[in-house]
C-alpha positions in Angstrom: -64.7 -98.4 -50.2 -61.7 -100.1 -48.4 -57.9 -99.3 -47.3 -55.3 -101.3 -46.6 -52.0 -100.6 -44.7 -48.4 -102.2 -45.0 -46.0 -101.4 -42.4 -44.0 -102.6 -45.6 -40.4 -104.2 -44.4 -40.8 -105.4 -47.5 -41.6 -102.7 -49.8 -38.4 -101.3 -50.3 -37.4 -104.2 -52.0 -40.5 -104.4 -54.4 -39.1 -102.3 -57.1 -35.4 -102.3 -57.5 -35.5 -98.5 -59.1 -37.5 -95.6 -59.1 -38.5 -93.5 -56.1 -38.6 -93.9 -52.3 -42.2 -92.2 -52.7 -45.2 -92.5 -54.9 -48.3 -92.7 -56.0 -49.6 -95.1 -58.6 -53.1 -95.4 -59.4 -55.7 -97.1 -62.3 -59.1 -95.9 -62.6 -60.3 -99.2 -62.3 -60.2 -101.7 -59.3 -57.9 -103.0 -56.6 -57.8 -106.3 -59.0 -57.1 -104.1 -61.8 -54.5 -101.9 -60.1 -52.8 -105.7 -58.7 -52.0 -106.6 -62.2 -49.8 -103.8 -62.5 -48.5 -103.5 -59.0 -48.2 -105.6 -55.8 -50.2 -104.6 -52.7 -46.9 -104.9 -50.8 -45.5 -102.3 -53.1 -47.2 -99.4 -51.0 -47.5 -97.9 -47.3 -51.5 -97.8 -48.1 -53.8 -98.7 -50.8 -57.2 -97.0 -51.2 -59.8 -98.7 -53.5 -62.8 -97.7 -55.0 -65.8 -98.4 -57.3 -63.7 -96.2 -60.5 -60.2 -95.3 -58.9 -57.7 -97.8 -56.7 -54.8 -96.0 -55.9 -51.7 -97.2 -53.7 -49.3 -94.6 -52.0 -45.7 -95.0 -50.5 -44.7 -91.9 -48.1 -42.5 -92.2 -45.0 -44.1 -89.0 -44.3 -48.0 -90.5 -44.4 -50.2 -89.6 -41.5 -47.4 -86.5 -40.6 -49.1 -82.8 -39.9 -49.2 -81.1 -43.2 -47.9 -84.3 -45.3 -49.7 -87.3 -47.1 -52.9 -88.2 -46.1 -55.4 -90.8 -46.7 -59.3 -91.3 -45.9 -62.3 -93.7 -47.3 -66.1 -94.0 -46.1 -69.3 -94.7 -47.3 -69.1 -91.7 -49.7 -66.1 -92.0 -51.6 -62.4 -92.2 -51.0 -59.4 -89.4 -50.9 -55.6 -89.4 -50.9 -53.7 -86.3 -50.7 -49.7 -87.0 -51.6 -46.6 -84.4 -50.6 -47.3 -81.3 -49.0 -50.9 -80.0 -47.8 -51.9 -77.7 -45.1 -55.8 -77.3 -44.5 -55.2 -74.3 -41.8 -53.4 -72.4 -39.5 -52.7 -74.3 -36.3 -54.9 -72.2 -34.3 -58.1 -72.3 -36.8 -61.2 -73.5 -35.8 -64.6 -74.6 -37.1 -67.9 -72.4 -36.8 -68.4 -74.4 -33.7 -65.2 -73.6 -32.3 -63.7 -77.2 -32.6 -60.6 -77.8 -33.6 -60.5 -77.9 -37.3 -59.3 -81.7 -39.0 -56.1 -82.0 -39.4 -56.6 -85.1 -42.2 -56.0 -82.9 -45.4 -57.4 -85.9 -47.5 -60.5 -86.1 -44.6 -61.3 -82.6 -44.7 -61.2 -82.4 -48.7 -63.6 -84.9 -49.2 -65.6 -83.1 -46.9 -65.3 -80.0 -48.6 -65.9 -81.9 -51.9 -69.1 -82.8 -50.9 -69.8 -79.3 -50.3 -68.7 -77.3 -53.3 -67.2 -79.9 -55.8 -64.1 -79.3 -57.8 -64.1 -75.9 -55.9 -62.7 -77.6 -52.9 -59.7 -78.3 -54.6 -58.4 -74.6 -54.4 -58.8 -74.8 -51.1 -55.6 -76.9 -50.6 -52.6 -75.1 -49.7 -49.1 -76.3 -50.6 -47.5 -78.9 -53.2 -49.2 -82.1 -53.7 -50.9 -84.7 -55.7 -54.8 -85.3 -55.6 -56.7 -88.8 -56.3 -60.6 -88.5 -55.0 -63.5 -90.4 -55.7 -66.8 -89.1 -55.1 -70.1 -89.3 -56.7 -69.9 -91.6 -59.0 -66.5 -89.2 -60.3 -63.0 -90.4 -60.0 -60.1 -87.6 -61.0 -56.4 -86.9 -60.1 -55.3 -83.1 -59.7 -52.0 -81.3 -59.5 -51.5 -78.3 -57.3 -52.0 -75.1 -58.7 -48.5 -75.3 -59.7 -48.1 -78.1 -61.1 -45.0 -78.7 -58.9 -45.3 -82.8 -58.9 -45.9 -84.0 -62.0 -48.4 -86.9 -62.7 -47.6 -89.1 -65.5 -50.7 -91.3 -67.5 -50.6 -93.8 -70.0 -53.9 -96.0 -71.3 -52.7 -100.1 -71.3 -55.3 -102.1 -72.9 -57.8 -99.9 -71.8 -57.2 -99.3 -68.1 -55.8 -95.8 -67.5 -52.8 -96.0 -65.4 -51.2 -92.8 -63.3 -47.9 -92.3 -61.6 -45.9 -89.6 -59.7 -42.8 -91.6 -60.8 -42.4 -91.8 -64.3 -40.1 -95.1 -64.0 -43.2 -97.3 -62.9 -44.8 -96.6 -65.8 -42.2 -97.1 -68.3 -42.1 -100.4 -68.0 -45.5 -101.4 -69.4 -44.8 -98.9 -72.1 -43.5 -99.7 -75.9 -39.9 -97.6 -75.5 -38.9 -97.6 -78.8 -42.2 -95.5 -79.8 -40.2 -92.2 -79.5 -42.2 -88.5 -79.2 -40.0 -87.3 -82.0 -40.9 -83.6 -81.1 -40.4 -84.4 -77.2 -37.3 -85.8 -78.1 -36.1 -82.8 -79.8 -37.3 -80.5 -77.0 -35.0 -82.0 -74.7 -32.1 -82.2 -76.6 -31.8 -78.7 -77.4 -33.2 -76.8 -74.5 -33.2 -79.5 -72.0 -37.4 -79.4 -71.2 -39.9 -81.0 -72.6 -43.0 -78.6 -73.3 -46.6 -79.1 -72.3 -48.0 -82.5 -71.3 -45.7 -84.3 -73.3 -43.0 -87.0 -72.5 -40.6 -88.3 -74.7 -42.4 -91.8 -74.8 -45.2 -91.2 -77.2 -47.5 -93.6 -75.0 -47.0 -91.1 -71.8 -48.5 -88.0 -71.3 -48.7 -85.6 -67.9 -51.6 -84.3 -66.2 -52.1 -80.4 -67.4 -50.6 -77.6 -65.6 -53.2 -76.5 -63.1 -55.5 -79.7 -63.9 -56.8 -82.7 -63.5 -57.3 -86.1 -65.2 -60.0 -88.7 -65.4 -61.0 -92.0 -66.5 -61.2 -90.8 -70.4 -59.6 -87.1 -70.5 -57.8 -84.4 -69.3 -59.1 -81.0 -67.9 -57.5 -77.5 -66.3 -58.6 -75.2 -63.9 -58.6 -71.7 -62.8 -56.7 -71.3 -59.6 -53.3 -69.7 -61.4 -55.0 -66.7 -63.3 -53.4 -63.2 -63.1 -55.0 -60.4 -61.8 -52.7 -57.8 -61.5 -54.0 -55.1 -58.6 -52.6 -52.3 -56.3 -51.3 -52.9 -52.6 -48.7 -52.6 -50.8 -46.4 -55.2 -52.7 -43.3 -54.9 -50.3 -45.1 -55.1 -46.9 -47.7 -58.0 -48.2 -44.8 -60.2 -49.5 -43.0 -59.6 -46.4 -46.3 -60.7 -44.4 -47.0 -64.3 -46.9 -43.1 -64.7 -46.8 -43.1 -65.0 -43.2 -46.7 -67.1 -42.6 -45.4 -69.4 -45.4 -42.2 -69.7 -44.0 -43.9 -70.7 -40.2 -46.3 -72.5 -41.6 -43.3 -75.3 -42.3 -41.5 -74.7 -39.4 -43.3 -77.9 -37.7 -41.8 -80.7 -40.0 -40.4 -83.5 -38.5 -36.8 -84.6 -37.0 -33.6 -82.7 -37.4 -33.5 -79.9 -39.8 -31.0 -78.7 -42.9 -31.0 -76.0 -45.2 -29.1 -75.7 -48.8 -27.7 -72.3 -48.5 -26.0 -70.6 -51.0 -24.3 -67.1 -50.2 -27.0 -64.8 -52.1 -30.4 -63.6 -50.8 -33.2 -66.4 -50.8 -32.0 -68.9 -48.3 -30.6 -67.1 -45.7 -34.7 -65.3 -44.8 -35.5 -69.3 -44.2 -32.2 -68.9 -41.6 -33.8 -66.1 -40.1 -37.4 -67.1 -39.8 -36.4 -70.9 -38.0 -34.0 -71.2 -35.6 -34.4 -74.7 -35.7 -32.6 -75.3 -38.3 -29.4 -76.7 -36.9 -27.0 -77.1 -40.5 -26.7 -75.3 -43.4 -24.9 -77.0 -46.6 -23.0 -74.9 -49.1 -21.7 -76.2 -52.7 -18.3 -75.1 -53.6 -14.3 -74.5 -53.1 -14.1 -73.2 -49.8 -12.5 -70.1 -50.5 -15.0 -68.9 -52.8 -16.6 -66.1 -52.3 -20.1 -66.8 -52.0 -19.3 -70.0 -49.5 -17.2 -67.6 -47.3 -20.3 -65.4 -47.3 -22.8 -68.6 -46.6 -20.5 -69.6 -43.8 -21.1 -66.0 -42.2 -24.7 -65.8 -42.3 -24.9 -70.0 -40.8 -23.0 -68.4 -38.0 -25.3 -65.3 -38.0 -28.0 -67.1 -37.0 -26.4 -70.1 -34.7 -26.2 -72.5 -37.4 -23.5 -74.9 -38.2 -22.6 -75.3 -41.8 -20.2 -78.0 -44.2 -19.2 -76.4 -47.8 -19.7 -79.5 -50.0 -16.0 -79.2 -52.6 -17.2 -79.6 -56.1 -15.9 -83.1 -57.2 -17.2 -85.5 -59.9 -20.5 -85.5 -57.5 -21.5 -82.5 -58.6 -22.2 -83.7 -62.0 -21.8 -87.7 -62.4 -25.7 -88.8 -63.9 -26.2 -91.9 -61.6 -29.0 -93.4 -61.9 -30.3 -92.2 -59.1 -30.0 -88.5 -60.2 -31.4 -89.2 -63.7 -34.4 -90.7 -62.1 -35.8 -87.4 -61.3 -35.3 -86.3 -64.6 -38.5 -88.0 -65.4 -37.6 -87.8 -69.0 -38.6 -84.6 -69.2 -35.9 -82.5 -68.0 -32.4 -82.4 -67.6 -30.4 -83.6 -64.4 -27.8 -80.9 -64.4 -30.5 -79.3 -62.3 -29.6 -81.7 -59.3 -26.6 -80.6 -58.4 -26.7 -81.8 -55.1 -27.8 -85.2 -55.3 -24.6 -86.3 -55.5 -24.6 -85.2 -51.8 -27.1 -86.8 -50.4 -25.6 -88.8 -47.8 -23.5 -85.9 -46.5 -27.3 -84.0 -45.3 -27.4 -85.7 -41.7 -30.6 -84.0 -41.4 -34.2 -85.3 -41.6 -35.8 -82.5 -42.7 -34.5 -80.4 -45.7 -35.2 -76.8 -46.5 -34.9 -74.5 -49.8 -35.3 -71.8 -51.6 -36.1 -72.7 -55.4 -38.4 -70.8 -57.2 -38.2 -67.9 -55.2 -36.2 -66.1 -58.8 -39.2 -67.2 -60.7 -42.4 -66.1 -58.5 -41.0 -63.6 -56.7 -38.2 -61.6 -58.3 -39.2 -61.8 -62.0 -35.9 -63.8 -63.3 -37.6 -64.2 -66.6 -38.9 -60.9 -67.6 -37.4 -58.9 -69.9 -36.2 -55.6 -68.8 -35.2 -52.7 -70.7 -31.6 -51.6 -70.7 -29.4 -49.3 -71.8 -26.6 -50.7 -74.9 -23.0 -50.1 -73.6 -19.4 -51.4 -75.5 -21.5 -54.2 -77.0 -23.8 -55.5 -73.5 -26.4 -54.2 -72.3 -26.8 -52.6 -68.6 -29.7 -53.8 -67.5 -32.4 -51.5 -65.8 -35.3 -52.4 -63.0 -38.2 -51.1 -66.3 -39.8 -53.6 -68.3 -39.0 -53.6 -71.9 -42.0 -51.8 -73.3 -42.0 -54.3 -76.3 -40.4 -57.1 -75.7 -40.1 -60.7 -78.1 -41.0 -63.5 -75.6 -39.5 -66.4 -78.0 -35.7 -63.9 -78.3 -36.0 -63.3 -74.6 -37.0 -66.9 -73.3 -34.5 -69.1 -75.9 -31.9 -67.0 -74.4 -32.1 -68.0 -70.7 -33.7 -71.7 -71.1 -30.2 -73.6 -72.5 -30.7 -73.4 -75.8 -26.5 -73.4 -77.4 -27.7 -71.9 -81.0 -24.1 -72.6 -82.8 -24.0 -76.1 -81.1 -27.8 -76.9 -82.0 -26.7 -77.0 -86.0 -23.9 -79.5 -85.4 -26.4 -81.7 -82.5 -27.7 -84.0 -85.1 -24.3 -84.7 -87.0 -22.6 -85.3 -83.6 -25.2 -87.7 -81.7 -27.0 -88.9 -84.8 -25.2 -92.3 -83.9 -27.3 -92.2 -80.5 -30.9 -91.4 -81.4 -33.0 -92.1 -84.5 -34.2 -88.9 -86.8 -33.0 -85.7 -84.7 -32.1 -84.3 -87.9 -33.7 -80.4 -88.2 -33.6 -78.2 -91.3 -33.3 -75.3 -88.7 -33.3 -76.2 -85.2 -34.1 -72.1 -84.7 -37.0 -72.0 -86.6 -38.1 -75.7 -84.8 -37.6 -74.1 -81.3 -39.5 -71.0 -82.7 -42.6 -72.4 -83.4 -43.3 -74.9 -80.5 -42.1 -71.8 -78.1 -44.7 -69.9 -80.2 -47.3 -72.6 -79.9 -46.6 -73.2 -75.7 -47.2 -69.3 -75.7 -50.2 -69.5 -76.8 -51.7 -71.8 -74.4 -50.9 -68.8 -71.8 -53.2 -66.2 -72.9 -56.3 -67.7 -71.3 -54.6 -67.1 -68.3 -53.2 -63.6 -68.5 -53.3 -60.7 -70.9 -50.1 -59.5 -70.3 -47.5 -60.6 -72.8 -44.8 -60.2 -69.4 -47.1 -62.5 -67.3 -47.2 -64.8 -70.6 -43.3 -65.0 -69.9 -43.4 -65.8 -66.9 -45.9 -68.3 -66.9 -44.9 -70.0 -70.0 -41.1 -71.0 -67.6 -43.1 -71.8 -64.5 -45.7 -73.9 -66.5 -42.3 -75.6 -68.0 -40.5 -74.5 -65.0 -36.4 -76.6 -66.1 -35.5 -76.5 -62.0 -38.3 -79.0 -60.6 -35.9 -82.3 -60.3 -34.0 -80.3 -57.9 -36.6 -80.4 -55.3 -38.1 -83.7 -56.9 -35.2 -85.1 -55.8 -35.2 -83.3 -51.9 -39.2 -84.1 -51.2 -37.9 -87.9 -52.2 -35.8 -88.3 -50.0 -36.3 -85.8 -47.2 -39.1 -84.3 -45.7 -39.0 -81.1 -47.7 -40.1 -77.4 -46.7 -41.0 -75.9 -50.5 -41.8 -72.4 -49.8 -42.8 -71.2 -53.3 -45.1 -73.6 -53.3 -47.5 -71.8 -50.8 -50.6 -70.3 -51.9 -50.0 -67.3 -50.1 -46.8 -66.6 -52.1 -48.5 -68.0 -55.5 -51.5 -65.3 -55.3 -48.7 -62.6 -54.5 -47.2 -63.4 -58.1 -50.6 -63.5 -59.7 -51.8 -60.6 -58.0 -48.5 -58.1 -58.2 -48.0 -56.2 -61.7 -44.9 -57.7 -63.2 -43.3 -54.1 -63.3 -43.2 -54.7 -59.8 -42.0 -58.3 -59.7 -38.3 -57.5 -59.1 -35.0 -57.7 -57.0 -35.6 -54.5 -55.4 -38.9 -55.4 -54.1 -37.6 -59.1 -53.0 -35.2 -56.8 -50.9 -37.2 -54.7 -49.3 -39.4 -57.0 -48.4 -36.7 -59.1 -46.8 -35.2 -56.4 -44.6 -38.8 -55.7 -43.3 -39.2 -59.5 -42.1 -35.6 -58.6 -40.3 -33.8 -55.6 -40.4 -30.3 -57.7 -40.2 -31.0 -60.1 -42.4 -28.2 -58.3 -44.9 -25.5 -58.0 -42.2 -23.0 -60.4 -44.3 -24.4 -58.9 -48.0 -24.5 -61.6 -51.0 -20.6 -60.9 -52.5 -22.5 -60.4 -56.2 -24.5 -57.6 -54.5 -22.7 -55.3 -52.6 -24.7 -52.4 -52.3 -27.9 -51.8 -50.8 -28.7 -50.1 -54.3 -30.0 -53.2 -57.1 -29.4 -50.4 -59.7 -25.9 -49.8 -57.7 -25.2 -53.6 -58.1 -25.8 -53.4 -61.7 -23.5 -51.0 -62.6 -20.6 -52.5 -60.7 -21.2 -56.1 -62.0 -21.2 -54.2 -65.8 -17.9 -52.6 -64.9 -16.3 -55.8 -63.5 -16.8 -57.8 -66.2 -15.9 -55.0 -68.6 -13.1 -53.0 -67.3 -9.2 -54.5 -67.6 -7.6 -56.1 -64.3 -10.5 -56.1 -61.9 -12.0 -59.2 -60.9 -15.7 -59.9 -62.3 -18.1 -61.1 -59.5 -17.5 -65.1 -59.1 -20.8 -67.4 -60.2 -22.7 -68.9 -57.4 -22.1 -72.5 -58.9 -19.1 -74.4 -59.4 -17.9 -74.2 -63.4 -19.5 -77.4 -64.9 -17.0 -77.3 -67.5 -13.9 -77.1 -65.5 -15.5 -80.5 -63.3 -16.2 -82.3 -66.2 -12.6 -82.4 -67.7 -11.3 -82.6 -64.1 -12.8 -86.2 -64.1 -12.7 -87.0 -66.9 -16.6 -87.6 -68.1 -16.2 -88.2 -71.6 -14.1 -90.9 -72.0 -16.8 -92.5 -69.2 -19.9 -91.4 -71.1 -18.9 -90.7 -74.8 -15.7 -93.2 -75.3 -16.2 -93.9 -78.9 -18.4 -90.5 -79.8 -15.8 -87.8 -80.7 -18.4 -85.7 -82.5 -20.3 -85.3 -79.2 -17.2 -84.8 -76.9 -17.0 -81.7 -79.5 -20.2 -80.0 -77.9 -20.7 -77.9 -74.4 -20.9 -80.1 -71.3 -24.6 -79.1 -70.9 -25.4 -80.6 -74.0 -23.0 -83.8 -73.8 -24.8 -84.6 -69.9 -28.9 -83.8 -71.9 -27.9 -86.3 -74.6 -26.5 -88.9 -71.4 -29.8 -88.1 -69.7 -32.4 -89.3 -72.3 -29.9 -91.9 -74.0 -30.4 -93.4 -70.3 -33.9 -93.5 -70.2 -34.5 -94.5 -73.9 -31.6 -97.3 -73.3 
């Protein structure tokens, strides 16, 4: 086994796209992996008998970040996020424990095989060789995704999908991906829309001549003391970030998630804030910053906020849209080194995607805190994952000009069956149609670019990532995965915490909130709560976008903006 390292002045230039970090790997060796990629491309290269791997990180060799190791045995890289401890643990001996996550997991590796790999806390990226074995893994969540594509027989693997793309046939279009994205803006499964590139399974692995999945994200709904054990794995996952390096930033919006990350590190020195300044939910951002002794910039929504650069679209990854990002456009404004976030906390911890039951009033319904005892999963999910039925119909008349065969008898009953076919794939995991719902979005989760694009190009605290928070979903019924326990749980970790409340949730009551957000957007002259985004409609005319992305397609300009920016998204990676 053997390592290199390149202190790399040079590397930044080797690739004139794609991402500032990577991994990119053949299950082959370091000659094999050269033909595809320079040595001077990465920050360290790691080659084996049946895996050479490089890895560019400005974060490699940093506590709880990339990490890389090789001896006699076998070799390991561990990429992104990975904590192997608290920072007080010791060993049976009493020695410190190794802080070398890649170090300590091929020790562990050696001890109880593919076991060791639930051992890992946080989001990250696995390449190990040991025993004769090569394989890549994905955390449990699946929250980097690892791209694979067979070249003339040497199996190649990314973390960036545009260094693969390249040695790839581009015109041979996955007509099903391809459809996917178009009309609900996510492409399902393992697929990509190039038929040659696949991903690595949700909570798996790939090696030299398949793919396999694992076992680490299984429900097993139990009793406990939901509020008080969130509020205790909140906190330790919070801490256990609190170390990362350099000057630190938080996105905050005015609602609930963010501002417990305000309250659990005063280190963090700027918050950032999307929108006009005299929205509400920005005037209510500003207040909590200065709660806590934090200075804060509101960020106006301009063209930033939606222009698909190439930059942006890079973190698409082909796979889903870049509407998602709406703060890369920002980038250079976050003066901070280390960025902070709360995404995924609706998902995990507050149940965004269950279906509740509700009570029918003037034509809505009021929603309640209950489950809905019967519930469809394909209704419920096509209505919350961007899916524009009326504007689906007319998709293949208006952009058939652009891509090759989108035509669909019914793009409904299309959507229908590969929904109903992804569902399946979750019952091994769960028995509960709810925690099928949920784990069908977070297998497919449509936000990942957003942070994609923040552990890029910062070092990046991802919360929901942590294991502690991860068994708290798997563990906690779904009738108890809900705002009201999120908010209880919060005002354990700090009584204050609500002393500036979120402007969309007024009372300390969720069922309270309800009510009055029914009422406001039903009753005559009163003001409905204001969305915590900027409208993407009203931006889009304001500059203008389709005469600069559509200029001779009127049939597209004729669709909603969400749809017009999916079709520029994949028309830039397929161009």
């Amino acid at each position: 086994m053997s390592s290199t390292l390149d202190a790399g002045s040079e590397r930044s230039g080797s690739r004139p796209a794609g991402m500032k970090k990577e991994v990119f790997g053949v299950f082959g060796d370091g000659h094999d992996l050269s033909r595809l990629r320079p040595e001077r491309a990465f920050d360290a290269v790691l080659e084996g008998d049946r895996v050479a791997v490089g890895v560019r990180d400005a974060g490699l060799g940093s506590s709880g970040r990339t990490a890389v190791h090789s001896d006699e045995r076998g070799l390991c890289l561990v990429f992104g996020e990975a904590f192997v401890g608290g920072a007080r643990e010791s060993n049976e001996s009493g020695a410190p424990v190794d802080r070398n996550a890649a170090r300590r997991l091929l020790d562990r590796y050696a001890a109880v095989g593919r076991d060791a790999l639930s051992e890992l806390n946080g989001s990250h990226v696995v390449v190990l060789e040991y025993g004769g074995e090569a394989l890549v893994a994905t955390d449990r969540l699946r929250s980097w995704e690892c791209f694979y594509a067979d070249l003339d027989g040497l199996r190649a693997f990314t973390t960036d999908l545009s260094s693969l793309v390249p040695h790839v046939d581009r015109s041979r279009v996955d007509r099903t991906a391809l459809l996917e994205f178009l009309h609900v803006g996510t492409v399902l499964g393992t697929a990509t829309v190039f038929e040659q590139v696949r991903r690595v399974p949700f909570d798996g692995y790939l090696t030299p001549r398949g793919t396999g999945t694992l076992d680490r994200f299984v429900y097993e709904p139990r009793e406990f003391d939901y509020v008080d054990e969130l509020a205790r794995r909140l906190t330790r996952a919070i801490r256990r970030r609190a170390d990362l390096p350099g000057r630190k930033g938080l996105l905050l919006s005015g609602g609930k998630d963010s501002r417990v990350l305000l309250s659990q590190l005063p280190a963090i020195e700027h918050c950032y804030t999307i929108g006009s300044p005299d929205a509400r939910e920005v005037r209510s951002a500003r207040k909590v910053a200065r709660q806590y002794g934090s200075g804060h910039t509101v960020l106006e929504p301009d063209d930033r906020y939606l222009r698909p650069t190439a930059e942006k679209l890079t973190y698409t990854q082909a796979i889903k849209e870049s509407l998602h990002i709406h703060h890369a456009g920002y980038a250079d404004a976050f003066d901070v080194d280390t960025l902070y976030h709360g995404a995924l906390f609706d998902t995990l911890l507050k149940g965004y995607f269950l279906e509740r039951d509700g009570v029918e009033l003037f034509g809505s319904k009021l929603p309640s805190r209950r489950l809905h005892p019967d519930p469809d999963p394909i209704d419920s999910l096509l209505g919350t994952l961007g899916y524009y039925p009326d504007a689906s119909v007319r998709l293949a008349d208006a952009a058939g000009d652009l891509f090759d065969d989108i035509a669909l008898d019914s793009p409904d009953e299309f959507l229908r069956e590969r929904f109903r076919a992804e569902l399946e794939t979750c019952w091994e995991r769960t028995e509960s149609v709810h925690n099928a719902m949920d784990l069908l979005v977070i297998k497919n989760q449509p936000v990942l670019p957003f942070r994609t694009h923040i552990a890029d190009n910062f070092f990046e605290g991802f919360i929901a990532a942590d294991t502690d928070l991860l068994d708290w979903h798997l563990r906690t019924p779904p009738e108890h995965r809900h705002d009201d326990t999120f908010w209880r749980a919060l005002k354990r970790i700090d009584p204050a915490i609500f002393r500036h409340r979120p402007p969309s949730q007024p009372h300390s009551s969720t069922r309270l909130n309800q009510i009055e957000r029914f009422a406001r957007r039903k009753l005559p002259f009163v003001e409905a709560f204001q969305p915590a985004w900027p409208d993407r409609r009203e931006v889009y005319e304001a500059y203008g976008m389709d005469e600069e992305l559509f200029p001779f397609c009127q049939s597209v300009r004729e669709l909603p903006v969400r749809l017009k920016l999916r079709i520029n998204d994949i028309r830039w990676w397929l161009d």
